[in-house]
C-alpha positions in Angstrom: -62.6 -69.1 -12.6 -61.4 -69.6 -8.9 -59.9 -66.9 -6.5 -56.6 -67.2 -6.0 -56.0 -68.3 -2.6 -54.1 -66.9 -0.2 -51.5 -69.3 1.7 -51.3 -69.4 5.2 -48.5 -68.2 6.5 -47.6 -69.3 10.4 -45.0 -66.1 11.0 -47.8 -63.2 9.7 -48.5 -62.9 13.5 -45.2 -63.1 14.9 -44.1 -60.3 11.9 -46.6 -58.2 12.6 -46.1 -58.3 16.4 -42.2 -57.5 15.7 -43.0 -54.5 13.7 -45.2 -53.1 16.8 -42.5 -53.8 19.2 -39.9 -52.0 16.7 -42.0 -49.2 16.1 -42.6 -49.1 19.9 -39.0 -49.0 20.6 -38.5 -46.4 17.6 -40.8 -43.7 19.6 -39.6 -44.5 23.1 -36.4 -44.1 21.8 -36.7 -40.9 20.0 -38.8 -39.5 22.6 -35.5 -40.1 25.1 -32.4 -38.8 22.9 -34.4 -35.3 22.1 -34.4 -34.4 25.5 -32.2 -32.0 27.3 -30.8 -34.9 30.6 -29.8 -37.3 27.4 -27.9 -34.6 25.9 -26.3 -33.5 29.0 -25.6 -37.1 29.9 -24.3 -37.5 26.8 -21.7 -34.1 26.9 -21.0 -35.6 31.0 -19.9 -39.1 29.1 -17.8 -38.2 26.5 -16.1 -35.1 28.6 -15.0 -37.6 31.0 -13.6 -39.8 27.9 -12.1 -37.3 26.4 -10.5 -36.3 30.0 -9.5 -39.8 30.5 -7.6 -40.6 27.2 -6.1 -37.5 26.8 -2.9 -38.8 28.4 -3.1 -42.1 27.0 -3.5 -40.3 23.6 -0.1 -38.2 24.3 2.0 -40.8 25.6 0.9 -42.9 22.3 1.7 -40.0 19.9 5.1 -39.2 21.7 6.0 -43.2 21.8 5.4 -43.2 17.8 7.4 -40.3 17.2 10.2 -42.0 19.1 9.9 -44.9 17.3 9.5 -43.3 14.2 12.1 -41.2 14.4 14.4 -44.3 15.5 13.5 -45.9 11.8 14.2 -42.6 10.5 10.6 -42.1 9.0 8.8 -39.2 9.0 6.3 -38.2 11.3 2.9 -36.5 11.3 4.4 -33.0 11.9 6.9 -33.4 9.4 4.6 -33.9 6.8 2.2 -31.2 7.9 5.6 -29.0 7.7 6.2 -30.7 4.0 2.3 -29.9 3.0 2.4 -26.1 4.2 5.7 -25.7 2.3 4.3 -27.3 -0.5 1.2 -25.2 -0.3 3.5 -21.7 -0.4 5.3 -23.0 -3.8 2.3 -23.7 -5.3 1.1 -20.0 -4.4 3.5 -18.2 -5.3 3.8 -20.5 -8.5 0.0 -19.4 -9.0 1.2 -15.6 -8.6 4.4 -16.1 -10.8 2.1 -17.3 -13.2 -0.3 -14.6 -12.9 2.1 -11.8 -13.4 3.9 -13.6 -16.4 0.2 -13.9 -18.2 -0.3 -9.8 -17.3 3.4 -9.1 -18.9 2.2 -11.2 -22.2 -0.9 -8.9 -22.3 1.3 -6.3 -22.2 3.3 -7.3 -24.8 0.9 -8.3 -27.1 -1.3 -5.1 -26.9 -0.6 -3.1 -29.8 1.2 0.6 -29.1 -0.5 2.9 -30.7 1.3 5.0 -33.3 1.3 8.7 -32.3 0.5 11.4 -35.3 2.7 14.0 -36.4 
């Protein structure tokens, strides 16, 4: 019987070299997020972004109400008003419901006879 032979494969060493440089990268990597600088650099970046969009941000919500409200659609805030309303229906629904299966009870339970 022959040994099965193994065929040569030009990109073994190029693969294997990747993998070292990727597993190189990996450690540097994690070694430089888990420190307390990246994480402060990080809070400094998106602080400033934050800072800086905030008005952006408002003038595009009020320009959408606006133009909502000129194709007489509803906005964001009118369907957070429409979900809380919705919300207290469906509670006092739930306690409606509640007191009409305690009344049942009631009415069910048996009244016991008193003896002469």
């Amino acid at each position: 019987m022959s040994e099965p032979t193994t065929a040569f494969d030009p990109f073994e060493a190029w693969r294997k070299m990747q993998e070292a440089n990727m597993d190189a990268w990996a450690k540097a990597m994690v070694h430089a997020v888990n420190t307390d600088a990246y994480a402060k650099a990080t809070g400094a970046i998106l602080d400033a972004y934050l800072t800086a969009s905030g008005p952006f941000r408002e003038a595009l919500e009020k320009t959408m109400t606006q133009a909502l409200q000129q194709f007489s659609m509803p906005t964001r805030e009118d369907f957070i008003n429409l979900a809380e309303r919705m919300t207290n229906i469906e509670l006092r629904l739930d306690d409606l419901d509640a007191k009409l299966d305690s009344i049942v009870r009631k009415l069910e339970t048996p009244v016991a006879k008193e003896s002469k």
